[in-house]
C-alpha positions as CSV (number, residue, x, y, z in Angstrom):
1,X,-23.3,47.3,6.3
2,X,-23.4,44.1,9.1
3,X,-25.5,42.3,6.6
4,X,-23.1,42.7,3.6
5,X,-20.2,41.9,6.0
6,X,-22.3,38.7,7.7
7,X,-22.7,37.0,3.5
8,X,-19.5,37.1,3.5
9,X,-18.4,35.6,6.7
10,X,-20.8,32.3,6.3
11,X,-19.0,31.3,2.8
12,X,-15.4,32.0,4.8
13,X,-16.9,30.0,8.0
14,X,-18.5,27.3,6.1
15,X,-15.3,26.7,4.3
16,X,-13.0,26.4,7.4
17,X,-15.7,24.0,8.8
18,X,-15.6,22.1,5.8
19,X,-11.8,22.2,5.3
20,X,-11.6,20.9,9.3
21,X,-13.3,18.4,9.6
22,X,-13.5,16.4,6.0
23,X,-12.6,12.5,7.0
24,X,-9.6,12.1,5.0
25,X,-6.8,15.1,6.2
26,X,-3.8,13.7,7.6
27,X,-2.7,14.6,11.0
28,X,0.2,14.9,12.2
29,X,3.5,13.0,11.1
30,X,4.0,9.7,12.3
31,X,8.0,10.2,12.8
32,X,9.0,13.0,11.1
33,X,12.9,13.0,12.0
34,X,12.6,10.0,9.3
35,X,10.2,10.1,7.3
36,X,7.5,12.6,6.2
37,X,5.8,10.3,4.0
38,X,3.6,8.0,7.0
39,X,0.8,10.6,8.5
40,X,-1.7,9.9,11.3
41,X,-5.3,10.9,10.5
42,X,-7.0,13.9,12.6
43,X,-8.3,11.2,15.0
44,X,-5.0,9.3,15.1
45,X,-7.2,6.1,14.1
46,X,-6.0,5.5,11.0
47,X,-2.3,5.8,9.5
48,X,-1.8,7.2,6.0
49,X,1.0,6.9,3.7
50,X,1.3,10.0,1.1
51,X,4.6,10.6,-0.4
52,X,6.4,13.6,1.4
53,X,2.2,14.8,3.3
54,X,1.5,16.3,-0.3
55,X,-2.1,14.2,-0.7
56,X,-3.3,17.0,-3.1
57,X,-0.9,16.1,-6.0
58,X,0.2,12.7,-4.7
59,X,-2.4,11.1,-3.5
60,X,-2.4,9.1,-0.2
61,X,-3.0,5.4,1.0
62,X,-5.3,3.8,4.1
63,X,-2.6,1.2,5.2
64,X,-5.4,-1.0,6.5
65,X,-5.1,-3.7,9.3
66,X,-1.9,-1.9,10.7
67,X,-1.6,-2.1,14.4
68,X,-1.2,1.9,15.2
69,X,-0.1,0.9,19.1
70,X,3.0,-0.8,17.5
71,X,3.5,1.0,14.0
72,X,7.2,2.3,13.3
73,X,8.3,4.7,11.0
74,X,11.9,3.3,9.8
75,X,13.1,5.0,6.6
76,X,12.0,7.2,4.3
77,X,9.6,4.5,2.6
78,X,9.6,1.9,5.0
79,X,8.0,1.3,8.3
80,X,6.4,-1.8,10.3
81,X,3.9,-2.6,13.0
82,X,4.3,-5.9,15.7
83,X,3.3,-8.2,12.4
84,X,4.2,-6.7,9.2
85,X,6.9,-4.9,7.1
86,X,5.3,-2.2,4.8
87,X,7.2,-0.4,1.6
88,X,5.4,2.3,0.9
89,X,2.1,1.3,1.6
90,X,2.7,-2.2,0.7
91,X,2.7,-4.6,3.3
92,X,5.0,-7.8,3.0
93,X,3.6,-11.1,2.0
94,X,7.0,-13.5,1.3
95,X,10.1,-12.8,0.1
96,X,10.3,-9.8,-2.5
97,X,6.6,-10.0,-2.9
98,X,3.8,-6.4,-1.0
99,X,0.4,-6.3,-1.3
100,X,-1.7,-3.7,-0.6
101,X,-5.7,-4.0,0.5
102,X,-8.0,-2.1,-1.5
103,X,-11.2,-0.3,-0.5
104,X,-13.0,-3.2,-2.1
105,X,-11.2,-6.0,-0.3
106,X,-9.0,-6.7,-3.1
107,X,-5.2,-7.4,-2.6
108,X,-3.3,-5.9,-5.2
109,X,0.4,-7.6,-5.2
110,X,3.8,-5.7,-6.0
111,X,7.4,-7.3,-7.1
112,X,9.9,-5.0,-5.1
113,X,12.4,-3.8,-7.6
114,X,15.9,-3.8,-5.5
115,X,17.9,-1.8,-8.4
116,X,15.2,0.9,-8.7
117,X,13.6,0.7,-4.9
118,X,10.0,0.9,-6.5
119,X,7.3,-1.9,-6.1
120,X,5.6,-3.1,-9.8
121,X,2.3,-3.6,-9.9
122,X,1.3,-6.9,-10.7
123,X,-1.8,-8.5,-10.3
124,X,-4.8,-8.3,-8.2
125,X,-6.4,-10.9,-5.8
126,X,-9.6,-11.8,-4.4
127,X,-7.5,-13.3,-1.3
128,X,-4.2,-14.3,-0.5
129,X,-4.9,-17.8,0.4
130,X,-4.9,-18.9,-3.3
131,X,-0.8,-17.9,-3.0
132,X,2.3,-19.4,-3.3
133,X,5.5,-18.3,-3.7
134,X,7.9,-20.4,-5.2
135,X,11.0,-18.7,-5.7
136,X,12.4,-14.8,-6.4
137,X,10.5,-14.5,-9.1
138,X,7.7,-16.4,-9.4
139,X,4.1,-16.9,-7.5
140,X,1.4,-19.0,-8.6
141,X,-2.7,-18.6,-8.2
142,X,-4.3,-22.1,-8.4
143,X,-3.3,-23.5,-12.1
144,X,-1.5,-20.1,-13.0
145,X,2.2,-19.5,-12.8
146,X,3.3,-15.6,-13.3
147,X,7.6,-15.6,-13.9
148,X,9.0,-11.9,-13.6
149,X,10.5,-11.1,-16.7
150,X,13.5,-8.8,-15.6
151,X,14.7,-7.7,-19.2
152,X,10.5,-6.1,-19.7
153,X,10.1,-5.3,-16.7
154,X,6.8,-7.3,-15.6
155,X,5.1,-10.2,-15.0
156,X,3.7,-13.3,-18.1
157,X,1.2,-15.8,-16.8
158,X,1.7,-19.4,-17.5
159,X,-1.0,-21.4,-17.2
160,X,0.5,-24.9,-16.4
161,X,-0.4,-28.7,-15.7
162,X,0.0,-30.2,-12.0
163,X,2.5,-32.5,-13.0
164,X,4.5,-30.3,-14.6
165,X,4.9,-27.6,-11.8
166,X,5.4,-30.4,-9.7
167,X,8.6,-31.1,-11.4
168,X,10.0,-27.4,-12.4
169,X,8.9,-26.1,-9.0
170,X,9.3,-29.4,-7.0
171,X,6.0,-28.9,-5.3
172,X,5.2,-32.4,-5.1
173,X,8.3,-32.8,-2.4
């Protein structure tokens, strides 16, 4: 009878363990009077964002290079640390313009929608040196120019000569 009970204790056990101690379960809450979408990790190393804790269904998101000492929870999607402002768990580069740091050291930029609250996914970037922004709606990479087209709702690559950058964009000022 103890050995039928014992097999199957250790499947029950093992699973617990397992369910414990697995790196990527989110703590606690980081502020949960206003927000529960920014979580701690067990350890309280590392700060999560997964919409409402729910990182079964929805997923969740490493912000990496946030300062944890100095990280604020200050609405429902939107938070900041002693450098940066994050939406979701995009962090601010300039002006209506997140990116977000991959596992892979790849910054994937976002074009914060103010009528729908919602960042766009745009394009992805070895580093964010290359850069520029030059007004609301337009960045450009080296030789490329991307304009936001509003009406379809994402971003069209020009790919354009100095000289004539210099005088739409007045980059040569």
């Amino acid at each position: 009878m103890i050995a039928n009970l014992t097999y199957l204790l250790i499947p029950i056990i093992a699973f617990i363990f397992i369910y414990l101690m697995r790196p990527g379960a989110l703590g606690k809450a980081v502020d949960r009077q206003k927000s529960t979408d920014y979580y701690f990790n067990k350890w309280n190393t590392r700060i999560y964002y997964s919409p409402s804790g729910n990182s079964f269904s929805l997923g969740k998101n490493h912000l990496r290079g946030v300062d944890i000492s100095t990280f604020q929870v200050l609405g429902l999607n939107k938070a900041k640390d002693a450098d940066h402002n994050y939406f979701e768990h995009y962090c601010h580069f300039q002006g209506v313009f997140f990116y977000s740091l991959t596992r892979t050291n790849i910054y994937r930029m976002c074009w914060y929608d103010p009528l729908s609250r919602r960042c766009l996914p745009l394009f992805i970037f070895r580093t964010l040196n290359q850069i520029t922004v030059l007004d609301a709606n337009t960045i450009k990479n080296g030789r490329n120019i991307y304009e936001f087209e509003p009406k379809l709702g994402f971003f069209k690559k020009q790919i354009v000569t100095e000289q004539s950058a210099e005088k739409e964009y007045n980059l040569g000022e």
